[in-house]
N, C-alpha and C positions, 0 to 999 in steps of 0.2 A: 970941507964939504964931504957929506957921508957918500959913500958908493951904494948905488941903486940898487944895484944888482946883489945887494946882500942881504936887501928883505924879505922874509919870507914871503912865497910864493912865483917870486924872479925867476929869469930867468938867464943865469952869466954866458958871456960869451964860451962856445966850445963844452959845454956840460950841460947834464941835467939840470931841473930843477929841483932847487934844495928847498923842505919841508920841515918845520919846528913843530912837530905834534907832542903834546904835556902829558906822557904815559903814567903817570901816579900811582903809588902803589893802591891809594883807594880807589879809583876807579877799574885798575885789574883785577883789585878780590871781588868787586860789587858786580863781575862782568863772570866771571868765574862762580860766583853763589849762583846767577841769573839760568846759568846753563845746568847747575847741577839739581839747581832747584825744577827746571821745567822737564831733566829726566826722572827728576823722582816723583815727578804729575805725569809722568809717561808710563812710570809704572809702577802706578797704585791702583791701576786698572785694570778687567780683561773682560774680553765676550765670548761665551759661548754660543756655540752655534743650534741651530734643530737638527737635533739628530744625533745631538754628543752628549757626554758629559763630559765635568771635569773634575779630574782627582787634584783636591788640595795638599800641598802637602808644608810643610813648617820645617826647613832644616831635613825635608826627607822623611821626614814621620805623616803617613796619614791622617789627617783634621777632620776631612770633610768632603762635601762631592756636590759641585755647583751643576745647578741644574741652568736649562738655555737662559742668554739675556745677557746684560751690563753688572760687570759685579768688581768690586774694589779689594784691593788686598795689601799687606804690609811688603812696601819695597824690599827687595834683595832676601827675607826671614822667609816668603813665601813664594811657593811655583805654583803653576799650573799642568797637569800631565790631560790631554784632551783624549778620549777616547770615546767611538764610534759606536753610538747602540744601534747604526740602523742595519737591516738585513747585509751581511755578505754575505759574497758566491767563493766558494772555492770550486776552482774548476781543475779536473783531473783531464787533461787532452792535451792533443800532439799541435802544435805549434811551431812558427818560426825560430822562439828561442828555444824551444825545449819539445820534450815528450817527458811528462808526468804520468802517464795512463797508468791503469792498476792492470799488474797481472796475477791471473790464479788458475785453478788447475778445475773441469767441474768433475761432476762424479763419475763418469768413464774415462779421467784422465787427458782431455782435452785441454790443451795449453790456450785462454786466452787475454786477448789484448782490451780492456774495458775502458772507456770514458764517458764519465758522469761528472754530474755536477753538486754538489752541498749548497743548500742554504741553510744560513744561520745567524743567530741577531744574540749580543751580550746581553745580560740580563743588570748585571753587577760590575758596571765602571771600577769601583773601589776595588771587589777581589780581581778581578783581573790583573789591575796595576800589583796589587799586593801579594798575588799568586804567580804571576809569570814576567811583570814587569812593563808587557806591553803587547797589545792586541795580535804583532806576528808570530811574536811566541807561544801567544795560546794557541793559534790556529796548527805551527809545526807541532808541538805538544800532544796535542789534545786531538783536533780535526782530522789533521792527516793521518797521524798515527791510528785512530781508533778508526776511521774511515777504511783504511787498506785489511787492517784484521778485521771485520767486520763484514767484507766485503768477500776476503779469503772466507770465511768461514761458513758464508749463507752460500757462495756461488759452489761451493765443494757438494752440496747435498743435489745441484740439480745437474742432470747430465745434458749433452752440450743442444742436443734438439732439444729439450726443454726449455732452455735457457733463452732461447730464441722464439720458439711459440707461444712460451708462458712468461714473455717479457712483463706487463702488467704483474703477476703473483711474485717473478722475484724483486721487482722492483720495489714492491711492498714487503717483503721479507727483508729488503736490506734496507729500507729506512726504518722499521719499527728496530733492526739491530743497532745499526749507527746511532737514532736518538736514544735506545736504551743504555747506552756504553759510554756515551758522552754527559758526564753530568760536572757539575760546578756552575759557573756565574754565565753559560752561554748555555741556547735553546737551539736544537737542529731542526729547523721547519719543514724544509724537502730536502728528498733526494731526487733527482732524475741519471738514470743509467739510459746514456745519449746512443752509443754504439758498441757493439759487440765483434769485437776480430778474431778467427779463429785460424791457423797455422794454414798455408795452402795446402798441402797432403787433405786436410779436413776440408777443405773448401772442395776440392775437385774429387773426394768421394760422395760428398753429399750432392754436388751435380750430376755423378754422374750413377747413384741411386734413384737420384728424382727424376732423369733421363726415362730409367728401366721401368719406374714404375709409371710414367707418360705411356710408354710402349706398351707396355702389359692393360692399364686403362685401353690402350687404344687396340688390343687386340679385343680383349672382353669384350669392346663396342661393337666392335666388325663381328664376333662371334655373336653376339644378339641381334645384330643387324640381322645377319644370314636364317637365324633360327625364326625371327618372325619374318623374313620374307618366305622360307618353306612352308613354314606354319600358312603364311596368307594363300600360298600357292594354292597347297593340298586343303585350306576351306574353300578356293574356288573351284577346284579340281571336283570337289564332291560335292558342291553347289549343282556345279553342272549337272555331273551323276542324277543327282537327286531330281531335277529338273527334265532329265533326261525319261529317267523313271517313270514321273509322275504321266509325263507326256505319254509314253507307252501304255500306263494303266490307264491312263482315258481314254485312249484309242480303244483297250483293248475292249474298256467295257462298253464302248461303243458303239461297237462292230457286234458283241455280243449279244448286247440288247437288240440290235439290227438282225441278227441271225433268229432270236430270240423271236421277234416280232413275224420277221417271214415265215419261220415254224406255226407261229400258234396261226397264223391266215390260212396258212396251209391246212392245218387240220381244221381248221372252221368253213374251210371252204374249200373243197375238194377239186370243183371246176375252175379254180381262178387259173392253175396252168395255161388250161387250155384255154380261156378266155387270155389269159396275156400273151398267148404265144397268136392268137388268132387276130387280136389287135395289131399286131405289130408283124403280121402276112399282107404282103402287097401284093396278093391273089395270082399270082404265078405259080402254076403246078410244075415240079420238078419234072427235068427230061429223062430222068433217066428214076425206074420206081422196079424192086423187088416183085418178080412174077407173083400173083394172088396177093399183094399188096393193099390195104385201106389205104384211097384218098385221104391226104391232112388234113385234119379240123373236121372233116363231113363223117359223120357218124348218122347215119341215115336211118339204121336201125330204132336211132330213138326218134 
């Protein structure tokens, strides 16, 4: 009688169970084609993305340059090198890992600290890979390098107040320099010049000039203040005068004409004295009269 426990899938006392799998050397090659076969369907393909291209390459020789989408290529003979056409920033500024900023010198010899920023977009996938091998390298190469001389050379013409009041004009002076200086397979779109540092010795003369000349403003003010408050004074002062004047000449011609007028009654009319003087007697003869004296007013004679 056979033991039970010796058929495959049993289980004997005290052990595992024992397993009779038929490993064949045809089914390990046909299992082995199946896997090499579905990586070499894994890479007879690739995709670009928007916004890239891709340098073909055959053994390392350039072929060709796959533009966005699904595209197939010969396993293992052929790479792919992906490179980025769309706008990069190179940023020149102080951060946690680092300080990049450019420094230069401007035309009165003013030490400063600059951070700007580059944009910039590859034009030529192919020369890039072909010319510097790969999109960082152009950028150390090319960007930075011609970016920093460029920047030396435009900020040296302006002195260091210009630099800062006429931010707009140099800003435009050192992009038309950096895109003229930078030429091969990449286009420099902008530049932005973000901040301007200049040594504190320079910092706290130029406060304390702009101080001086707050002060000086503010004396000229108070000196025109004072000049048109005297100015106002001395027109009311002579307002007055004038006013004063006029008042008096009308009086005077007044009284004038009033003299004027009593004269010419007077000679028109000889008796009006004694009629005004006779009007204005409340018929009282004085007590006390010049011995051979005329009675007032009585002229008897006539």
């Amino acid at each position: 009688m056979s033991n039970p426990w010796n058929s495959p899938g049993r289980m004997p006392s005290g052990g595992l169970p024992q397993f009779n799998i038929d490993l064949s050397p045809g089914l390990l090659g046909f299992g082995a084609f199946a896997i090499l076969a579905l990586l070499l369907l894994f890479l007879t393909y690739f995709s670009i993305d928007q916004g890239e291209r891709g340098v073909i390459l055959h053994n390392g020789a350039i072929v060709g340059e796959a533009e966005p989408g699904l595209h197939f290529k010969m396993p293992i003979i052929t790479s792919i090198v992906k490179i980025s056409v769309q706008v990069q920033k190179e940023a020149f500024e102080k951060t946690a890992a680092g300080d990049n900023r450019l420094q230069a010198y401007s035309r009165d010899q003013q030490p400063a600290t600059i951070g700007m920023a580059v944009n910039y977009h590859v034009t030529d996938a192919s020369a890039v890979y072909a010319q510097y091998g790969s999109l960082e390298n152009m950028k150390s190469r090319v960007i930075n390098s011609r970016t920093f001389e460029q920047m030396k050379n435009v900020f040296g013409r302006f002195d260091a107040a210009d630099a800062i009041q006429k931010r707009a004009t140099l800003n435009a002076e050192v992009f038309a320099a950096i895109r003229g200086a930078v030429t091969g397979p990449v286009v420099i779109d902008s530049v932005q010049i973000e901040d301007i540092s200049f040594s504190q010795q320079y910092e706290s003369a130029v406060e304390a000039r702009m101080q001086a000349t707050v002060k000086q403003q503010q004396a000229e003010a108070d000196k025109q203040k004072r000049i048109i408050d005297a100015d106002a004074k001395a027109y009311e002062v002579k307002a007055a005068a004038d006013a004063k004047a006029h008042q008096i000449e009308v009086e005077g011609k007044a009284e004038a004409g009033a003299i004027q007028a009593r004269g010419d009654a007077l000679r028109n009319n000889p008796g009006l004295p004694t009629l005004v003087a006779s009007e204005k007697w409340n018929g009282v003869l004085p007590t006390t009269m010049v011995p051979g004296g005329a009675l007032p007013f009585l002229n008897l004679g006539k």
